[in-house]
C-alpha positions as CSV (number, residue, x, y, z in Angstrom):
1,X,3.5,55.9,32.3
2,X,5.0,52.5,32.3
3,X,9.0,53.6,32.8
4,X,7.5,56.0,35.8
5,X,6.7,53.3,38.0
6,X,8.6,52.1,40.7
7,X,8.9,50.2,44.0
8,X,9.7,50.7,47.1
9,X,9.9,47.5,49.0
10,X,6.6,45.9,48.9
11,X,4.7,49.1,47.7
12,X,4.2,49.8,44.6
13,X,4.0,53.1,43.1
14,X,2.4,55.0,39.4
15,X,5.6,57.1,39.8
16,X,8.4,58.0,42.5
17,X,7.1,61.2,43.2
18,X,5.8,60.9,47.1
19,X,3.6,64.1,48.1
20,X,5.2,64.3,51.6
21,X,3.5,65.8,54.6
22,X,3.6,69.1,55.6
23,X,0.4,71.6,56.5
24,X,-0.8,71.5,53.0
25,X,-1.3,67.7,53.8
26,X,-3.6,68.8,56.9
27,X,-6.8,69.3,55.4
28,X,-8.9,66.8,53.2
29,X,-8.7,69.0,50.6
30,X,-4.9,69.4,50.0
31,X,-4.4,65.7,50.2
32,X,-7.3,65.0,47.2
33,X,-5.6,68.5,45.2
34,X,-2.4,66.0,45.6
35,X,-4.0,62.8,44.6
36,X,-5.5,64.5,41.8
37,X,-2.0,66.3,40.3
38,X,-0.8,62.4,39.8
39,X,1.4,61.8,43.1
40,X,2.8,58.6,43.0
41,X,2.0,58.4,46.8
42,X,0.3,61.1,49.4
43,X,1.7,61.2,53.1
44,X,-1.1,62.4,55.0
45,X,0.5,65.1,58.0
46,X,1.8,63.3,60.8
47,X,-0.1,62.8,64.2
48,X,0.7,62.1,67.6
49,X,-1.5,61.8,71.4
50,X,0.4,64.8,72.3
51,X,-1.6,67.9,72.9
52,X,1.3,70.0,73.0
53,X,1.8,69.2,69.2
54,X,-1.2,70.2,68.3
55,X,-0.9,73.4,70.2
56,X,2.6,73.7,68.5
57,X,0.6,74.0,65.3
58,X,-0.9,77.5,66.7
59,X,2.3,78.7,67.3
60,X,3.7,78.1,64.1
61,X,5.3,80.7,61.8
62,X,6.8,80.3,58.2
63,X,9.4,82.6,55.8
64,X,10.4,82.4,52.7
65,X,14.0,83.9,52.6
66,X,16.2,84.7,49.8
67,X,19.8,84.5,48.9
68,X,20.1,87.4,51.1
69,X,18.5,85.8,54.5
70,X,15.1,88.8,53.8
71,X,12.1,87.7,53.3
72,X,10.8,87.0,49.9
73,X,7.4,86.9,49.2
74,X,5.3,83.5,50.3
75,X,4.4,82.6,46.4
76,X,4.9,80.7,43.5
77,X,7.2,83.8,42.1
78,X,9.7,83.2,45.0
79,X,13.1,82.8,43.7
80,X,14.3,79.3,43.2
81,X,17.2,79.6,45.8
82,X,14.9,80.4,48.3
83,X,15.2,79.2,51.7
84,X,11.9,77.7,53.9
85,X,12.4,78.2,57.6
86,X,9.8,77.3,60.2
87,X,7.9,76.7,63.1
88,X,5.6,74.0,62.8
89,X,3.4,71.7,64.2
90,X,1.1,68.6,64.1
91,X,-2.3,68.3,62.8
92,X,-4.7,69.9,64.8
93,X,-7.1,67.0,64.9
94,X,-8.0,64.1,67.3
95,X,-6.4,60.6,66.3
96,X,-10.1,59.3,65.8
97,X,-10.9,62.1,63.4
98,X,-7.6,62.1,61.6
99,X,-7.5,58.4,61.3
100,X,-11.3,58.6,59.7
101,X,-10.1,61.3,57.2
102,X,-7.2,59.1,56.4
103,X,-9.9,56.3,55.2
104,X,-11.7,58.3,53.6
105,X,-8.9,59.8,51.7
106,X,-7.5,56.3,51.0
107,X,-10.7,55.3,49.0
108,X,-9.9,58.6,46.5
109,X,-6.6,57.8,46.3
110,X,-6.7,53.7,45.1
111,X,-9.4,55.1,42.9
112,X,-6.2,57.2,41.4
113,X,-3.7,54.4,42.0
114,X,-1.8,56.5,44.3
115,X,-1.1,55.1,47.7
116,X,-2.0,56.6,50.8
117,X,0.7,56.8,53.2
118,X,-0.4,57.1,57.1
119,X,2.1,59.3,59.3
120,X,2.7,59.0,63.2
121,X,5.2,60.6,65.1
122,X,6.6,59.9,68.2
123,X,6.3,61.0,71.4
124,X,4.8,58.2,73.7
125,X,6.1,55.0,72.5
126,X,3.3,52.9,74.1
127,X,0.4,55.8,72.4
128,X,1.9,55.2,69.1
129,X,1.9,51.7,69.2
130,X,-1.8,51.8,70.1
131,X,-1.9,54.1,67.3
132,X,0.0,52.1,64.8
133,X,-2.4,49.1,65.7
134,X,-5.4,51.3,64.7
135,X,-4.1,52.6,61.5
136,X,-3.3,49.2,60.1
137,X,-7.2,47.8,61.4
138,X,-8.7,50.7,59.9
139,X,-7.1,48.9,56.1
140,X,-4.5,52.1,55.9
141,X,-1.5,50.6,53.5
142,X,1.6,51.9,54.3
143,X,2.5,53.6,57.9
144,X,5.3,56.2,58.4
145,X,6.8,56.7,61.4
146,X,8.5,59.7,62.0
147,X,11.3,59.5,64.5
148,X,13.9,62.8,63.2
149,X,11.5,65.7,63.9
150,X,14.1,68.7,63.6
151,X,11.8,70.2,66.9
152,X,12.2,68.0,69.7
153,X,15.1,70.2,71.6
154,X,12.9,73.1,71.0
155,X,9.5,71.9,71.9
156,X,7.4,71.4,74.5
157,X,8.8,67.9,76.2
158,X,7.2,64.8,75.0
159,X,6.0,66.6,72.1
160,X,7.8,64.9,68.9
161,X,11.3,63.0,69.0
162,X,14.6,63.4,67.6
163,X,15.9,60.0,67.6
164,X,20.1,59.9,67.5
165,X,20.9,56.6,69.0
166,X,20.9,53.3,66.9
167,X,20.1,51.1,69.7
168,X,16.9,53.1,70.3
169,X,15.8,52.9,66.9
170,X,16.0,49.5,66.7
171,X,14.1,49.0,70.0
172,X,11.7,51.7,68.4
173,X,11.2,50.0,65.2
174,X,11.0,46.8,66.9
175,X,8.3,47.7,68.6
176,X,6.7,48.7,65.8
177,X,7.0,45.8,64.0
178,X,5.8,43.1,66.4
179,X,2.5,45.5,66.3
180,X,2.0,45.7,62.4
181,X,2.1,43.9,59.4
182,X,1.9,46.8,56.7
183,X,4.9,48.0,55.1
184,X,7.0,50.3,57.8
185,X,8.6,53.7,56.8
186,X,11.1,55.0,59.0
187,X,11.9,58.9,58.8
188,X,15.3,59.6,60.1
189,X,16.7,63.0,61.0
190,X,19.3,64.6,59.3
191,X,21.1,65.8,62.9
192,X,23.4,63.5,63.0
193,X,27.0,61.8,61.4
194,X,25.2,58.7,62.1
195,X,22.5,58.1,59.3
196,X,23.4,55.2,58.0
197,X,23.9,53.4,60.7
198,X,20.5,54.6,62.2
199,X,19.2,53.6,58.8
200,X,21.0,49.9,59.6
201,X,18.9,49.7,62.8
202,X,16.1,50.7,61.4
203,X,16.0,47.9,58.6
204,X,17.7,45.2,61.3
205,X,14.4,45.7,63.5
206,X,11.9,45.5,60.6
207,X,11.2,48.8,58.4
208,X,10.3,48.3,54.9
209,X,11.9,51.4,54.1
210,X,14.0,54.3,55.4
211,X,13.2,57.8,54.7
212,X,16.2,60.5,54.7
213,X,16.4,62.4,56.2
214,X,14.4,65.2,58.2
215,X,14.8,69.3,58.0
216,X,17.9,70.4,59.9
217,X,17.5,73.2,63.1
218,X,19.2,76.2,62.6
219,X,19.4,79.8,63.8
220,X,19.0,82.8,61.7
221,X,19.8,86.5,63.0
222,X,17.7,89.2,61.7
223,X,20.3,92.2,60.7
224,X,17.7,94.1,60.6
225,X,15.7,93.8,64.3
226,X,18.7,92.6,65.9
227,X,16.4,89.5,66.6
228,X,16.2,85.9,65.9
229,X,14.2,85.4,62.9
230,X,10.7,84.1,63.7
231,X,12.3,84.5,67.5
232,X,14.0,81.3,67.9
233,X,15.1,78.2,66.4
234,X,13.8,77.3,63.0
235,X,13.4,74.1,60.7
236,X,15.2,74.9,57.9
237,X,15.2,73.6,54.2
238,X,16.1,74.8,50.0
239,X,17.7,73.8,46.7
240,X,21.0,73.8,49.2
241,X,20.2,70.7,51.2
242,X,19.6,68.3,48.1
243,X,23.3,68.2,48.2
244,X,22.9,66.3,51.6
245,X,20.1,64.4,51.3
246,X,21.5,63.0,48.0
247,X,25.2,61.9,50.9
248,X,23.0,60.2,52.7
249,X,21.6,58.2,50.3
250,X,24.6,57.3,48.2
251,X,26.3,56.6,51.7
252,X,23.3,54.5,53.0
253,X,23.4,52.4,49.7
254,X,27.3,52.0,49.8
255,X,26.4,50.8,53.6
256,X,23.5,49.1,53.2
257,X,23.3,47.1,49.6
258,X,20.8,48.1,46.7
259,X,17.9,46.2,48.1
260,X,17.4,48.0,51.1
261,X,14.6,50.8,49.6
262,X,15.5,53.9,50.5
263,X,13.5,57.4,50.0
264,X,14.7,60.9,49.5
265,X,13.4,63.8,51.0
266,X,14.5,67.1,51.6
267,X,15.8,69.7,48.5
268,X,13.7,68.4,45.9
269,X,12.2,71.0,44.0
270,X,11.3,69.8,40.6
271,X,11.7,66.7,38.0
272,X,15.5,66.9,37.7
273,X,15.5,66.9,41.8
274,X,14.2,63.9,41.9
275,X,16.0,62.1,39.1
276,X,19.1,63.2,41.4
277,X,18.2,61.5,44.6
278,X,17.0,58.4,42.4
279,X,20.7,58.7,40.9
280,X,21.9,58.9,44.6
281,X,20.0,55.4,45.5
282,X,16.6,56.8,46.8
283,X,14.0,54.6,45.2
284,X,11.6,57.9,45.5
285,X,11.5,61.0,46.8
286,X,9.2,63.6,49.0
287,X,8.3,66.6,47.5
288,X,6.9,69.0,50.5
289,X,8.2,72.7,50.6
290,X,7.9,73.2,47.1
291,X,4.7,72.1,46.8
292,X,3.4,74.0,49.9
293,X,5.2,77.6,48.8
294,X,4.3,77.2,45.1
295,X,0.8,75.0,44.8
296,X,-0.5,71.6,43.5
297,X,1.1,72.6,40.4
298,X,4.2,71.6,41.4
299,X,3.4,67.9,41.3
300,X,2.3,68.0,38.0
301,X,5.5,69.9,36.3
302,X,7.6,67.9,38.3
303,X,6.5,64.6,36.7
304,X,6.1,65.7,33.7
305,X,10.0,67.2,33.5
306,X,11.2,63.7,35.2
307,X,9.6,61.7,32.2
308,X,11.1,63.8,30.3
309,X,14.8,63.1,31.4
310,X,13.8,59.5,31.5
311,X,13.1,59.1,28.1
312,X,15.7,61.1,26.6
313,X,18.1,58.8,29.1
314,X,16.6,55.8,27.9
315,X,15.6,54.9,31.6
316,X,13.3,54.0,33.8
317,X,12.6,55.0,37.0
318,X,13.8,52.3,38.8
319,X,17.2,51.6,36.3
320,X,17.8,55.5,37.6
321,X,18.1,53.8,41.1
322,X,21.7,54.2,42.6
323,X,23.4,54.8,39.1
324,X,25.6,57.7,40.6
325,X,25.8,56.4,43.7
326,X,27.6,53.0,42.4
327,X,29.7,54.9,40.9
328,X,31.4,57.0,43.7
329,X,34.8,57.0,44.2
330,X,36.9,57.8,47.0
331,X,39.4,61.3,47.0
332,X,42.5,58.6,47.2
333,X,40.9,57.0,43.7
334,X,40.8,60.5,42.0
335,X,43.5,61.3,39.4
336,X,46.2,63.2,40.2
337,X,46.2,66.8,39.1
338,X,49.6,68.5,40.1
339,X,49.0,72.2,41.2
340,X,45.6,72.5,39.5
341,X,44.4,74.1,42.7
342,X,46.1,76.8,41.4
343,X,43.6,78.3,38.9
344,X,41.4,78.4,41.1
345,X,43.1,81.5,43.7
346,X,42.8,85.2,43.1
347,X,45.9,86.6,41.9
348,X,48.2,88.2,44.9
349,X,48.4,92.0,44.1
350,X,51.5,93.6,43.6
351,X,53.5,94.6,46.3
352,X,52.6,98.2,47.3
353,X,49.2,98.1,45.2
354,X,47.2,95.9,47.5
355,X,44.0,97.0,47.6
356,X,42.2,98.5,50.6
């Protein structure tokens, strides 16, 4: 539908609604089950030279946790507040085979008018930019290079990266840059206080776009066992971190201007989601977890609710772009509200009836 398209720099998408990588984007299969739900773009799972990825992959582990930090059931019926927290890993395949999927996969999605995205993450700098060279020769449109892994303190070393310094990821992207031509997405983490200016450095050196902002690491004791939860450090994600994403964005824009294409990922769950990060100046948004707890479905409920909101709003996607966002105002511009704090305290008790 016409007011579902969008852009994101020089790409061009059906609809802002990126399928975004994750193991359900591993196999052939779950890529063409997103092309075919109507993704506006498909990331295919990210890839790397390093061996101890791939072996990361067979070590993964994945919960579904509720309100309540148990476990919930791995299915479409988990609760909406759920929390995803994980272990993960890269694709299990050699470059040459992943990169001839990719082609293959990029055929059945123009046929769809959904563009293929390509995904490398870092480990060896000079590996990916012999990688990068071979994804753009191979006719692949758009490259993503993931530099905010949540893992990289965790894993193996030389794994994946977690890139925190702005110098480095402008020598990074740089580097990329002078090796492609193809529009450049940059995946930043979410580790940091320093987003948008990693986001600055990122666009300075030559990305096309800047995607915000990876899963955050966290730590979750198990009550019950006395144990960490999947035994160590985990990737976590939910409904809860939309909040976050949607900062980053609306902070990035405020940095940044309106023409520097940003996409949102992380927290999206459904239609409305995404109409919020658009609001918060993402020009699209990933949708990952969701999709990979819940099914293909997802994609297609997700679209459908978003053209909804548009058309009852009178918008397009891309007028939805930074709306909010531009309209932000600082705590000093707020109006004053003399002691309205106060409704919102319990009442003291009485003295000599406090309660035990």
């Amino acid at each position: 539908m016409v007011r579902l398209r969008c852009t994101v720099g020089r790409v061009e998408l059906k609809n802002p609604l990126i399928a975004a990588a994750a193991e359900h984007m591993i196999d052939a299969a779950g890529v063409e089950a997103a092309i075919r739900a109507g993704a506006g773009a498909a990331v295919v799972k990210s890839t790397n030279e390093s061996e101890a990825a791939k072996d990361q992959l067979q070590r993964a582990e994945y919960v579904a946790l509720g309100a309540d930090w148990r476990p919930v059931p791995w299915s479409g019926d988990a609760p909406d507040d759920v929390t995803i927290a994980s272990r993960s890993g890269l694709t299990p395949q050699f470059f040459e085979t992943w990169l001839d999927q990719a082609v293959a996969l990029e055929r059945k999605a123009r046929a769809r008018d959904c563009v293929l995205v390509a995904s490398l993450i870092l480990a060896d700098l000079d590996q990916a930019v012999g990688m990068a060279r071979q994804v753009e020769q191979a006719g692949l449109p758009v490259l993503e290079f993931n530099i905010g892994t949540p893992y990289a303190s965790q894993a193996a070393k030389g794994a994946v990266s977690t890139e925190l310094s702005p110098e480095r990821v402008g020598a990074i992207v740089a580097r990329i840059r002078q090796t492609v031509s193809i529009p450049l997405w940059i995946k930043l983490t979410g580790q940091s206080e320093r987003v948008p200016d990693l986001a600055d450095a990122a666009f300075s050196n030559g990305a096309d776009s800047v995607v915000m902002a990876g899963r955050l690491l966290g730590f979750i004791p198990d009550v019950e066992t006395l144990e960490p939860m999947l035994g160590t450090s985990l990737a976590v994600g939910g409904f809860w971190n939309l909040p976050l994403t949607c900062q980053w964005l609306a902070l990035s824009r405020a940095r940044l201007g309106p023409d520097r294409p940003l996409i949102g990922i992380n927290g999206a769950r459904n239609g409305l989601d995404i109409a919020r990060m658009l609001l918060a100046g993402a020009s699209a948004a990933g949708i990952a977890s969701a999709v990979m707890l819940r099914g293909f479905g997802v994609i297609g409920d997700s679209l459908a609710e978003l053209d909804r909101w548009l058309e009852g709003k009178g918008l397009t996607a891309g007028d939805a772009v930074g709306l909010a966002a531009d309209r932000r105002k600082s705590f000093a511009q707020m109006p004053l509200r003399t002691d309205h704090w106060r409704q919102f305290i319990p009442a003291a008790p009485e003295p000599g009836r406090e309660t035990r």
